[in-house]
C-alpha positions as a Markdown table, in Angstrom:
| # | Residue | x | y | z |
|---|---|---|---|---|
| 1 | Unk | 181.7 | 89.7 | 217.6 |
| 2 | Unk | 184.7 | 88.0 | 219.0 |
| 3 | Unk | 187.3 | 88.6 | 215.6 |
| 4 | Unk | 188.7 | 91.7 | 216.1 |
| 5 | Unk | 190.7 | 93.2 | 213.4 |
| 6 | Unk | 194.1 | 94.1 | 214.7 |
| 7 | Unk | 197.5 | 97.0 | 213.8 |
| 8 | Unk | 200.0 | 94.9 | 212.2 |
| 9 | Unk | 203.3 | 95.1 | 215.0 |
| 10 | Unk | 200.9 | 96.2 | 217.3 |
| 11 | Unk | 199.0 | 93.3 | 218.2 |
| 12 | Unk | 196.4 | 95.5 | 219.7 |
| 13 | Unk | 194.0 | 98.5 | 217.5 |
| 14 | Unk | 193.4 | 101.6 | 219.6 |
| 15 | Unk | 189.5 | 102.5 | 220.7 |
| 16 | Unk | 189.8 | 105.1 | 217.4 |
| 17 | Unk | 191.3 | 102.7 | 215.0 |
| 18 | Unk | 188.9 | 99.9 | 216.3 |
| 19 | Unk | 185.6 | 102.4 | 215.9 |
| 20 | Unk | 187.0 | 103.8 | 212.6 |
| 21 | Unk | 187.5 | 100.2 | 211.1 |
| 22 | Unk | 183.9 | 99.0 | 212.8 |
| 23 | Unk | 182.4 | 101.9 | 210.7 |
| 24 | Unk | 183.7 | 101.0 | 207.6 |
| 25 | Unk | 182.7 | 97.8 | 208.0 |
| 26 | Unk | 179.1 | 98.9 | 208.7 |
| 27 | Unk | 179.1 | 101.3 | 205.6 |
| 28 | Unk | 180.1 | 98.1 | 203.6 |
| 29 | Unk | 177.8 | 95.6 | 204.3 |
| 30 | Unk | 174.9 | 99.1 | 203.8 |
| 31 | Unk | 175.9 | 99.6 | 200.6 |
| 32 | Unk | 175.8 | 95.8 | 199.6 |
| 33 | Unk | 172.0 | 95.3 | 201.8 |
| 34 | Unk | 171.2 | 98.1 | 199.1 |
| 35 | Unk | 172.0 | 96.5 | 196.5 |
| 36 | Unk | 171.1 | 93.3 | 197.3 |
| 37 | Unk | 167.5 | 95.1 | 197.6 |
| 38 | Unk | 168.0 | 96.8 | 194.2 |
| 39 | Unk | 168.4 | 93.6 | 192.3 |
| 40 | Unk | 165.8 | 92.0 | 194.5 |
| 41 | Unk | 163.2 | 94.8 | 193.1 |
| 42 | Unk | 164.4 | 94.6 | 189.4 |
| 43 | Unk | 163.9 | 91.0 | 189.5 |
| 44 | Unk | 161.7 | 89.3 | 186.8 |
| 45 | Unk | 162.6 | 85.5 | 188.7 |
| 46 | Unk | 159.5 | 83.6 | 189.3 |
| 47 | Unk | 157.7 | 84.1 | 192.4 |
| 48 | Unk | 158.5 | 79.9 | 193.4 |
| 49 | Unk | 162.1 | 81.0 | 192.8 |
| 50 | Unk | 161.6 | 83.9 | 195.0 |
| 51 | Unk | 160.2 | 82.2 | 197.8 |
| 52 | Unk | 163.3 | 79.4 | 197.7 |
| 53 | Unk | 165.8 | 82.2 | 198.0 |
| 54 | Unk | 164.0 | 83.7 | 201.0 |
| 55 | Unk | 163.3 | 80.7 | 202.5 |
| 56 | Unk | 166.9 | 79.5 | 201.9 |
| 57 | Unk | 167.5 | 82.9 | 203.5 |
| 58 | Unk | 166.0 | 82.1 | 206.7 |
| 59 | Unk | 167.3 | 79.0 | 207.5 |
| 60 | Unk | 170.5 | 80.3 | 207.5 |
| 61 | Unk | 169.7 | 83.3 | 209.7 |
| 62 | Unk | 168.0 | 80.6 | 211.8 |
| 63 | Unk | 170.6 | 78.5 | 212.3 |
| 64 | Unk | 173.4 | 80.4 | 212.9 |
């Protein structure tokens, strides 16, 4: 990843700050795969609507 979230006045995070806010991040985006996957399971969509989203899914991750 290139964007790197920086100390306001600072211009620069230190290797703690940068690993602390890398973390968070991490934790985040865990907790929203989760419950992505929660709703995914407790579904009652069609299975054609199903396989739209996922396939809408991978061309994304495919193309970018």
């Amino acid at each position: 990843m290139t964007d790197r979230p920086r100390v306001p006045g600072t211009g620069t995070e230190t290797g703690a700050e940068e690993l602390a806010h890398q973390k968070a991040a991490i934790i985040r985006l865990g907790h929203q795969l989760r419950a992505l996957v929660e709703a995914t399971v407790r579904t009652d969509a069609s299975p054609d609507t199903l396989h739209r989203v996922a396939d809408g899914v991978t061309r994304r991750h495919t193309a970018g």
